[in-house]
C-alpha positions as CSV (number, residue, x, y, z in Angstrom):
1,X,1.9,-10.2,27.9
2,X,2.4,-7.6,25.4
3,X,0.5,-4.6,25.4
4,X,-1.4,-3.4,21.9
5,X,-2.7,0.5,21.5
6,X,-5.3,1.0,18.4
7,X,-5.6,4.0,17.2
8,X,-8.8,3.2,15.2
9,X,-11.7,1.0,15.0
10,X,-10.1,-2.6,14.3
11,X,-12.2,-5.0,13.1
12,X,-12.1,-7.8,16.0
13,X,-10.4,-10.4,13.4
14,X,-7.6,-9.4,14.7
15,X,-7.8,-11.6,17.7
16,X,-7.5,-14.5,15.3
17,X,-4.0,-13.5,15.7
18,X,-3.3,-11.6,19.2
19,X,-5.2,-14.7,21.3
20,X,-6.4,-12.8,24.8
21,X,-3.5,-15.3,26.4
22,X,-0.9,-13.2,25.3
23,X,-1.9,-9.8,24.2
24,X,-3.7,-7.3,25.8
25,X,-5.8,-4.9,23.0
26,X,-7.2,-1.4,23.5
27,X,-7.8,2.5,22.7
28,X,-6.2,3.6,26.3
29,X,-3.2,0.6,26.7
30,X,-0.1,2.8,28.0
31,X,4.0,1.6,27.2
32,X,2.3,-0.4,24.1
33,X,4.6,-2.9,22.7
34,X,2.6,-1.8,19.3
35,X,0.5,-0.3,17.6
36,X,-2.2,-1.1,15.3
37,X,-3.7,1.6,12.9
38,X,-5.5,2.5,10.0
39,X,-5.8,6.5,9.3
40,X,-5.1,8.4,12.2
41,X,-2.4,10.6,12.2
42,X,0.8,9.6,14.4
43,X,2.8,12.7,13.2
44,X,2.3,14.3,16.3
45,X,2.5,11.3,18.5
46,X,5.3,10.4,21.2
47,X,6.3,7.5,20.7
48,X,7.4,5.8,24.0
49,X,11.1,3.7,24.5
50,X,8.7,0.6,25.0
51,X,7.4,1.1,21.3
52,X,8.5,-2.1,18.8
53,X,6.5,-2.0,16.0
54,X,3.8,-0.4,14.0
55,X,0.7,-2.4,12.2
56,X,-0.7,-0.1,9.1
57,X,-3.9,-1.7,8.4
58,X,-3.9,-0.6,4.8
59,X,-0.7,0.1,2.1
60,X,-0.2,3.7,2.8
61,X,1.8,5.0,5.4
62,X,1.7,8.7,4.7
63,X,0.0,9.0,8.1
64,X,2.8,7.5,10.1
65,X,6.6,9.3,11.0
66,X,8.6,6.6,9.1
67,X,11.6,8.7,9.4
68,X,11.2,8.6,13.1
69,X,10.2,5.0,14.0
70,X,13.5,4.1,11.9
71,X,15.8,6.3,13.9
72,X,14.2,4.8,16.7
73,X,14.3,1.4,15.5
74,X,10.4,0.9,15.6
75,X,9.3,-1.2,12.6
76,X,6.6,0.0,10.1
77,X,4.6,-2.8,8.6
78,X,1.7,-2.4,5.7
79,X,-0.5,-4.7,4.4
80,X,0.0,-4.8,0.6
81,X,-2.3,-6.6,-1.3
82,X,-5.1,-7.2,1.2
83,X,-7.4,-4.8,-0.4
84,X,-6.1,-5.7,-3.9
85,X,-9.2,-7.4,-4.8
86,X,-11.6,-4.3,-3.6
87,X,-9.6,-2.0,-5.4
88,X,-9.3,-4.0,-8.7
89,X,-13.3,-4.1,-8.6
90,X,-13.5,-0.5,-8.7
91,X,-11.2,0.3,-11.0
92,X,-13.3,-1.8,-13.4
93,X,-16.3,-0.3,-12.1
94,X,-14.9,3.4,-12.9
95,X,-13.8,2.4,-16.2
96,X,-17.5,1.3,-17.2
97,X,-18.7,4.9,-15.2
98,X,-16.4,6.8,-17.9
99,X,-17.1,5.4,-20.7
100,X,-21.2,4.3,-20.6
101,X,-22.8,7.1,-19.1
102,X,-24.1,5.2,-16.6
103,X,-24.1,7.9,-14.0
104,X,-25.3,10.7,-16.1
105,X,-28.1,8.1,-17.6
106,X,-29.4,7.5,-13.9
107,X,-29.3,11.1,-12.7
108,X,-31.5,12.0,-16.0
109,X,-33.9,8.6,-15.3
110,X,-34.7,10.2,-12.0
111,X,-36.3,13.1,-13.6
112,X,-38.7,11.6,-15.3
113,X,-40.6,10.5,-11.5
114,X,-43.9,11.7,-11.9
115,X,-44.6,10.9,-15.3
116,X,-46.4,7.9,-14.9
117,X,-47.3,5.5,-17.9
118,X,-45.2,7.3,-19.8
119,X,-42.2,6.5,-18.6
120,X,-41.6,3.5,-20.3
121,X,-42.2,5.7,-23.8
122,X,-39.3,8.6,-22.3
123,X,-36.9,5.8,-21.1
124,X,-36.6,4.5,-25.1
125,X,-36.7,8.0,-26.4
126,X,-33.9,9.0,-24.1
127,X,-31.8,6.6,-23.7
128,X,-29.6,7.3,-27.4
129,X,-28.0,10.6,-25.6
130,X,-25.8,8.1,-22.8
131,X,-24.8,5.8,-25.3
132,X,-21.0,4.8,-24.6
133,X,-18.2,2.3,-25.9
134,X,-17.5,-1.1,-24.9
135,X,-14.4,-1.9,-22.9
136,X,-13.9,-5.0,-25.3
137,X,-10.6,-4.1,-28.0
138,X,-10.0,-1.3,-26.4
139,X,-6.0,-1.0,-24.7
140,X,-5.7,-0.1,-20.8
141,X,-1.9,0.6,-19.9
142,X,-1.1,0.2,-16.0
143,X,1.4,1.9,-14.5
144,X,2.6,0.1,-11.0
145,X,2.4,-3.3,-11.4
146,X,1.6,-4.2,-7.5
147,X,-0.8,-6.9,-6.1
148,X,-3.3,-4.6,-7.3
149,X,-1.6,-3.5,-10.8
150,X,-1.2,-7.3,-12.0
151,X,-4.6,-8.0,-10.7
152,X,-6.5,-5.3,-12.7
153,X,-4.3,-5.8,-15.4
154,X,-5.6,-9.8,-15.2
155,X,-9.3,-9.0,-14.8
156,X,-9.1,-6.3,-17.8
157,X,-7.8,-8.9,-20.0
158,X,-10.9,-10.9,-18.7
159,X,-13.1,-8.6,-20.5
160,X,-11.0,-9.2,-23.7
161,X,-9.0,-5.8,-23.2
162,X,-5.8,-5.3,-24.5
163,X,-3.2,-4.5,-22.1
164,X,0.0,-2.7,-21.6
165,X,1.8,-2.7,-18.5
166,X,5.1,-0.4,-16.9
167,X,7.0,-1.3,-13.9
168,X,11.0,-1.0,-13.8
169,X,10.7,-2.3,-10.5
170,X,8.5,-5.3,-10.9
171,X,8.8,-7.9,-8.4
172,X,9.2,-12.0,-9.4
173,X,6.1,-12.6,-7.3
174,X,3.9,-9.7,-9.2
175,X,5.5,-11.3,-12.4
176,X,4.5,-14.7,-11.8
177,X,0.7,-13.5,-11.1
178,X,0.4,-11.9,-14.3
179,X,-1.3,-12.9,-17.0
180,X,1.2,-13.8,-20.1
181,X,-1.0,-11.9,-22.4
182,X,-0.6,-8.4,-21.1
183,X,2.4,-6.5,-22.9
184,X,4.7,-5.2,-20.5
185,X,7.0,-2.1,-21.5
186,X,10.0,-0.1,-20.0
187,X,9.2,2.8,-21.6
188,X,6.2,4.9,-19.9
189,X,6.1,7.0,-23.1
190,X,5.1,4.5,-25.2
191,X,2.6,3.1,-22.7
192,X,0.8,6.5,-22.3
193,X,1.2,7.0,-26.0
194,X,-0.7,4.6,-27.0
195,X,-3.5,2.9,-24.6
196,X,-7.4,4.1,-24.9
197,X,-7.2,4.0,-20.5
198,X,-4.5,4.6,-18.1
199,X,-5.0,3.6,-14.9
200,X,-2.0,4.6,-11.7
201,X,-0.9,1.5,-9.4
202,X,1.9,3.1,-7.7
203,X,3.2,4.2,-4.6
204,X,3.7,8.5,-3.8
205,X,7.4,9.6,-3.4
206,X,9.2,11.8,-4.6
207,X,9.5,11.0,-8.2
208,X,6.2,10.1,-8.5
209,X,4.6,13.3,-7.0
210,X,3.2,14.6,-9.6
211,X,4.6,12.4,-12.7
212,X,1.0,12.9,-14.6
213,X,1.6,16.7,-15.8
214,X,0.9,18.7,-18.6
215,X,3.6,16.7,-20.9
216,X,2.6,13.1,-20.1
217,X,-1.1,14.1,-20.9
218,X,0.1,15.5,-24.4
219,X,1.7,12.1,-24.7
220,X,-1.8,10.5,-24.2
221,X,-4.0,10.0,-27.5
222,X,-6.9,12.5,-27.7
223,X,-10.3,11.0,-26.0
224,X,-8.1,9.2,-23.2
225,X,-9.9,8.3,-20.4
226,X,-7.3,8.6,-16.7
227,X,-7.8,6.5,-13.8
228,X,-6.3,7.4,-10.2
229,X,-7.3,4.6,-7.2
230,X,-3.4,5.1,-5.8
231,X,-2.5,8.7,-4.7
232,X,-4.3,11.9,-5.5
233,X,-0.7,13.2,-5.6
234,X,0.5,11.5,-8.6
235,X,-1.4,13.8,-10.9
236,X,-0.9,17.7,-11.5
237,X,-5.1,18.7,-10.8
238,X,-4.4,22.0,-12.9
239,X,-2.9,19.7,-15.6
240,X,-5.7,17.3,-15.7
241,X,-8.0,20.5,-15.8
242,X,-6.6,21.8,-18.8
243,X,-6.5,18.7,-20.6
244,X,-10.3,18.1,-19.9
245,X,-11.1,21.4,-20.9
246,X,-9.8,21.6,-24.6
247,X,-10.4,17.6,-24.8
248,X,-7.8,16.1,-25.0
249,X,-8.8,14.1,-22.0
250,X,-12.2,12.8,-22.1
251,X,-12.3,11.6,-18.3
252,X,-10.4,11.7,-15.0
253,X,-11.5,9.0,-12.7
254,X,-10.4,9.4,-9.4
255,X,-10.6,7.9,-5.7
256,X,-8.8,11.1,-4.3
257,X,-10.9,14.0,-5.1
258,X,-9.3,17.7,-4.0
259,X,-11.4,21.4,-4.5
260,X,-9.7,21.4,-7.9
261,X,-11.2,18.9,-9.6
262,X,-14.3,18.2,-7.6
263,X,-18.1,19.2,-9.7
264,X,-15.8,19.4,-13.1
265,X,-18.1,18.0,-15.9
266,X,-15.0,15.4,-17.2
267,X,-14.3,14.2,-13.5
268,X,-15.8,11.1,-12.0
269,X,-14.5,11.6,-8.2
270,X,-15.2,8.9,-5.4
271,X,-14.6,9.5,-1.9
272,X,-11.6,6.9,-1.5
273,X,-14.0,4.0,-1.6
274,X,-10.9,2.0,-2.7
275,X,-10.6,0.1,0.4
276,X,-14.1,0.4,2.0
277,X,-15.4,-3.2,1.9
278,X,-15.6,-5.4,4.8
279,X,-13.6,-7.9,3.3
280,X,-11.0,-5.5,2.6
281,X,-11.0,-4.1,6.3
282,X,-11.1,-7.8,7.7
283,X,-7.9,-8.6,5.1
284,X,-5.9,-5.7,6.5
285,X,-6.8,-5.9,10.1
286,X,-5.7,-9.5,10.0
287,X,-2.7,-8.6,7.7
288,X,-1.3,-6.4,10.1
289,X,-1.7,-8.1,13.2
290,X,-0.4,-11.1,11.9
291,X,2.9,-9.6,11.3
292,X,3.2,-7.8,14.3
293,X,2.8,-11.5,16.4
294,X,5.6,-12.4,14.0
295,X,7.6,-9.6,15.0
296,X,6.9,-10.0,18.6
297,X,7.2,-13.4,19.3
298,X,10.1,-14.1,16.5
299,X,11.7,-11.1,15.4
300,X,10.5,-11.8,11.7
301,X,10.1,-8.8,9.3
302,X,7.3,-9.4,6.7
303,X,6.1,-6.7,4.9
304,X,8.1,-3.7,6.5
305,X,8.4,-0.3,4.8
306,X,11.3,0.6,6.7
307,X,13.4,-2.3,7.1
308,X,14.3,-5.5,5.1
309,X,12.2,-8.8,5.3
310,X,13.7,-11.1,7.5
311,X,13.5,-14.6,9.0
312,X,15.8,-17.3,10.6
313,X,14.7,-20.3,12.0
314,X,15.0,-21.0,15.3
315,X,18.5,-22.7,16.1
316,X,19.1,-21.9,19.7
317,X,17.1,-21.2,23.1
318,X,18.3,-17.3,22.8
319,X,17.2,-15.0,20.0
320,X,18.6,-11.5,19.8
321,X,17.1,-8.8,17.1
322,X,19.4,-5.6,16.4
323,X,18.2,-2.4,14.2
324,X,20.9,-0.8,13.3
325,X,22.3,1.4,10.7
326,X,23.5,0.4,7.3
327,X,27.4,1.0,8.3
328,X,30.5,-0.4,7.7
329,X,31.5,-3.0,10.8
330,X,28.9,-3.0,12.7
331,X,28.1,-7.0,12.7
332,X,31.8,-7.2,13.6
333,X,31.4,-4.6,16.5
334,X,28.6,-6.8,17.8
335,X,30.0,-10.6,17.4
336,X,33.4,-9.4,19.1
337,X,30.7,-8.2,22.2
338,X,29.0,-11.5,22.7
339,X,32.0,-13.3,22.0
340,X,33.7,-11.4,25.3
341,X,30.5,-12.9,27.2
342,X,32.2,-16.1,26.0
343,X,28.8,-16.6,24.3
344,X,28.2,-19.1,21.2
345,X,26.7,-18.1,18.0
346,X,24.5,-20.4,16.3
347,X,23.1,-19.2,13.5
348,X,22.6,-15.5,12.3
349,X,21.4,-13.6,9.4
350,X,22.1,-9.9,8.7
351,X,19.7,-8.3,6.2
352,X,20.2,-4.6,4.8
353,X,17.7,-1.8,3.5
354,X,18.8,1.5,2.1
355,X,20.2,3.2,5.4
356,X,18.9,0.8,8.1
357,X,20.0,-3.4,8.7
358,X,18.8,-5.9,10.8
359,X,20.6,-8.5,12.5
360,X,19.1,-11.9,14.1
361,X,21.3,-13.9,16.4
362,X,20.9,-17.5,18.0
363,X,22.6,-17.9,20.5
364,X,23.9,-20.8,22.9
365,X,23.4,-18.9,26.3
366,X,20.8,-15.7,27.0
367,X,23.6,-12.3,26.6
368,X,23.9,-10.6,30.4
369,X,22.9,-7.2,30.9
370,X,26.4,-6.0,30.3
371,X,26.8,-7.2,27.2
372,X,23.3,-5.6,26.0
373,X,24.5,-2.3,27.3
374,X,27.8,-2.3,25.4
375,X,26.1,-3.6,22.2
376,X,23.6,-0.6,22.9
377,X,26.2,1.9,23.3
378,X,27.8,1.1,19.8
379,X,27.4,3.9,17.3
380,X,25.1,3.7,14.7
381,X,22.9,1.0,17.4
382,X,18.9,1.6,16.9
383,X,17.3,-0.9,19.1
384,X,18.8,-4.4,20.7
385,X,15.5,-6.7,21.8
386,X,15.7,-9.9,23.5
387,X,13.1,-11.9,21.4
388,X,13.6,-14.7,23.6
């Protein structure tokens, strides 16, 4: 039975994938196996010996001591894409905010409650001071081309937009999603030289923080229109600011409003509404738990932010998983162990990530505790699991 802590409401899909059989679920569960979370803060969390795995139900992981679970050799998953299709809508929906007035148009209808039969009369009189542009001919470039990236990037060119995309790192799945029709360009210059809209689909590190400053607005045509549904982070506020005040930027739409921008006239600011659909919830909820059952009862890695995908099929009646650091001999170091326990290999597969590697073994007989312990004490060794 493996034990699951949640950290937040979970939307109860997620037994579709932890059956009651095999998993106990709850708020209080002590020695968890896992965890399952959304936005609480594990920064400050111990993280027991008995800890395997992490479920982020959503993409970011901000809110989670990556660092740590890798040293640890606790795996981090995410859920990218599940809440492509929310965000996508939204994007659209805050590029028609910024360009037809509609929110300033519906603020100035309310004030005319009271007038009675003349309403109809003050609606048509009115109405000519929120008249906006179409999004039809006009260019959107998307920086990030994600799951959501190539889907916004599809559904803009669904509304007979021209589109420009920028990703260096581009994966072949994103690539085959995307439309043939959208321009793509290495060189983010050009892109935010020359696009009406520019809308951010990319992950916050650290050469991303802050990557929208005061020189990639002067890059951006007068009358631009910004659009931030990934990090709040990405964009200098004082920057943004200064642009919108001698108008050079006509909008900043964001999802990630701070003190600095919040009640400017050129800022549209949503509270993070990005993700908040039930749809979206149920996606990620399922998303993550799914992968953590993988973990758990295969030692399969889908969707990790701190190790590589991995997955073997099963060749033998003994599986062992090893996290261990990205080093020089250290598959050796292990095969040379389970070979002294006169144990066969059947099939293995070693998989590597920036400073962390993953090893899955089959194996002909189940390894004794001795040989576990000296595999453990190898340096660089991050967790050895019997899977089964």
């Amino acid at each position: 039975m493996y034990k699951v802590q949640t950290l937040n409401a979970i939307s109860p899909i997620i037994r579709s994938q932890l059956p009651d059989t095999g998993y106990a679920i709850g708020s209080d569960i002590a020695g968890a196996d896992a965890i399952l979370v959304r936005s609480a803060d594990m920064h400050s969390l111990e993280l027991g010996p008995s800890l395997l795995a992490i479920g982020r139900a959503g993409a970011g992981v901000n809110n989670i001591p990556v660092d740590r679970c890798s040293r640890q050799g606790i795996v981090v998953f995410n859920t990218p894409g599940a809440n492509a299709n929310a965000v996508r809508e939204l994007v659209i929906c805050g590029m028609l905010l910024s360009c037809r007035k509609v929110l300033e148009g519906a603020r100035w209808a309310e004030t005319l409650k009271g007038k009675g039969a003349e309403v109809a009369k003050l609606v048509e009189k009115g109405k000519s001071q929120f008249v906006g542009p179409e999004l039809k001919g006009k260019k959107l470039g998307i920086v990030g081309l994600g799951a959501i990236g190539v889907l916004v990037a599809n559904a803009a060119r669904g509304l007979d937009m021209d589109v420009m995309g920028y990703d260096p790192y581009i994966s072949v799945e994103a690539a085959w999603g995307l439309t043939r029709s959208v321009t793509r360009t290495t060189d983010l210059h050009e892109l935010l030289s020359c696009c009406d809209y520019i809308s951010l689909h990319l992950p916050l590190n650290d050469t991303t923080r802050a990557m929208i400053d005061d020189e990639a607005l002067a890059a951006m045509p007068r009358g631009a229109v910004l659009l931030n549904f990934s990090r709040g982070e990405l964009v200098d506020s004082a920057a943004v600011i200064a642009a919108l005040d001698n108008g050079h930027l006509r909008h900043y739409v964001t999802d990630f409003p701070n003190d600095d921008v919040l009640c400017h006239e050129g800022v549209i600011a949503l509270p993070h509404l990005g993700a908040s659909t039930p749809e979206s919830e149920e996606n990620c909820a399922e998303m993550a738990a799914r992968q953590l059952r993988q973990y758990l009862e295969t030692g399969a890695i889908h969707n990790a932010v701190n190790l590589p995908a991995c997955e073997m099929a099963p060749s033998a009646p003994h599986r062992l998983a090893i996290i261990h650091q990205n080093i020089a001999n250290m598959v050796g170091q292990i095969t040379s162990i389970i070979a002294r326990d006169n144990i066969n290999i059947e099939n293995m597969i070693n998989k590597s990530r920036g400073s962390y590697a993953y090893t899955l073994l089959d194996l002909s007989e189940g390894p004794s505790a001795g040989c576990l312990e000296h595999i453990r004490a190898i340096d660089g060794i991050c967790r050895v699991r019997v899977v089964y």
